[in-house]
C-alpha positions in Angstrom: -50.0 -9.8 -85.0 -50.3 -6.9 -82.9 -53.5 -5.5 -84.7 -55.2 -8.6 -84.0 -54.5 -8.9 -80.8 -55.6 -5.3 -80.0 -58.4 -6.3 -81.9 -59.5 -9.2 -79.2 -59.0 -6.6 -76.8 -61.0 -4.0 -78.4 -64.0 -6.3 -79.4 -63.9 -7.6 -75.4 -64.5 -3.7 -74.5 -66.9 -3.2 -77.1 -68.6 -6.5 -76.1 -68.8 -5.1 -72.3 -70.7 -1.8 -73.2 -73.1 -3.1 -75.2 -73.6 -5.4 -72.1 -73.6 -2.5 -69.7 -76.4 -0.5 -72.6 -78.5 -3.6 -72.5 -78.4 -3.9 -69.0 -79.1 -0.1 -68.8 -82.6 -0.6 -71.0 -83.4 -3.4 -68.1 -84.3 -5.5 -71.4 -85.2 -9.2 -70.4 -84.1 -10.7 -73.7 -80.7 -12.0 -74.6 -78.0 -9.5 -75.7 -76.6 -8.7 -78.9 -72.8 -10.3 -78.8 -69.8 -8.5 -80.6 -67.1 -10.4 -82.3 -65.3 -10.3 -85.2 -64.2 -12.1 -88.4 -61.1 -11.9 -91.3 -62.4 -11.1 -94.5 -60.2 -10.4 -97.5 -59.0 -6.8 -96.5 -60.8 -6.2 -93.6 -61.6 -7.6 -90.4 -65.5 -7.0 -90.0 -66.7 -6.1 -86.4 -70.1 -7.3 -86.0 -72.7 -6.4 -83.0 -75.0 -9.5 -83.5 -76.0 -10.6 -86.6 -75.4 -6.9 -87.9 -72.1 -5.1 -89.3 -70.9 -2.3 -87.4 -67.2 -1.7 -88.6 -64.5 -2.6 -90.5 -60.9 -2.6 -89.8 -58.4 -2.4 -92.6 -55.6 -5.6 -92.0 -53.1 -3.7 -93.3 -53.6 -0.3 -91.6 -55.9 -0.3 -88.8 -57.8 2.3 -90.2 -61.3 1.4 -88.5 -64.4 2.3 -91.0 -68.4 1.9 -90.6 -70.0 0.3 -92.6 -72.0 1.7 -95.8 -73.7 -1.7 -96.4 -73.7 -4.9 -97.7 -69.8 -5.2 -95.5 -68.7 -1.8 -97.3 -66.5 0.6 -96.1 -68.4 3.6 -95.9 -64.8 5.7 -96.8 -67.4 9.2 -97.3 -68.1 9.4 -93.8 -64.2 8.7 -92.3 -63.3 11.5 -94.7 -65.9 13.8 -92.3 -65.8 12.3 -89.2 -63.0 9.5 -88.8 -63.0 7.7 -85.9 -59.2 6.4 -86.2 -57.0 3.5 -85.9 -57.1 0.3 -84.1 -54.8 1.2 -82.3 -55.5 4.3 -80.6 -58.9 4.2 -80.7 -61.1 4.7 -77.6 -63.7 2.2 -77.3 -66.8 4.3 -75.9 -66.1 6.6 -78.7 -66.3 4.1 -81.4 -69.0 2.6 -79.5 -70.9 5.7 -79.2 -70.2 6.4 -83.5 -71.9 2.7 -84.6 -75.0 4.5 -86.7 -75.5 7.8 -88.3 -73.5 10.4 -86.1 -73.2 12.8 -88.6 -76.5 14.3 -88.4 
């Protein structure tokens, strides 16, 4: 239970800086909102209608996504950006697309 409820928390901070980047653009349109969903072994963190990441339920291990809602495992062997529960939200936020380039 304490994953998921640092996972409220972390979505709510996630949620609030893509606020604060929309806001920053000075777009007139309505945001993209974050939140998040329980699938078999993952809980999927999506940024509107798109996948961003994917949190292992039994580790915490947080992932991006390949596509198609898979972990893309290649890229948290070069760059990982961590666990759930140590995890700072404007870095995560900040690692959403193709970093490693």
């Amino acid at each position: 239970m304490i994953v998921r409820e640092r996972l409220e928390t972390l979505v709510k901070e996630l949620d609030d800086l893509e606020k604060q980047a929309h806001e920053a653009k000075g777009l007139k349109f309505a945001r993209d909102l974050v939140h998040w969903q329980l699938r078999k072994k993952f809980y999927a963190i999506d940024i509107g209608s798109s996948g961003a990441y994917l949190v292992e339920v039994l580790t915490g291990e947080i992932y991006n996504i390949s596509g198609y809602g898979r972990p893309d495992y290649n890229k948290k062997k070069k760059a990982d950006i961590g666990n759930i529960m140590q995890v700072n939200p404007q870095q995560m936020y900040l690692k959403r697309y193709n970093y490693l380039r």
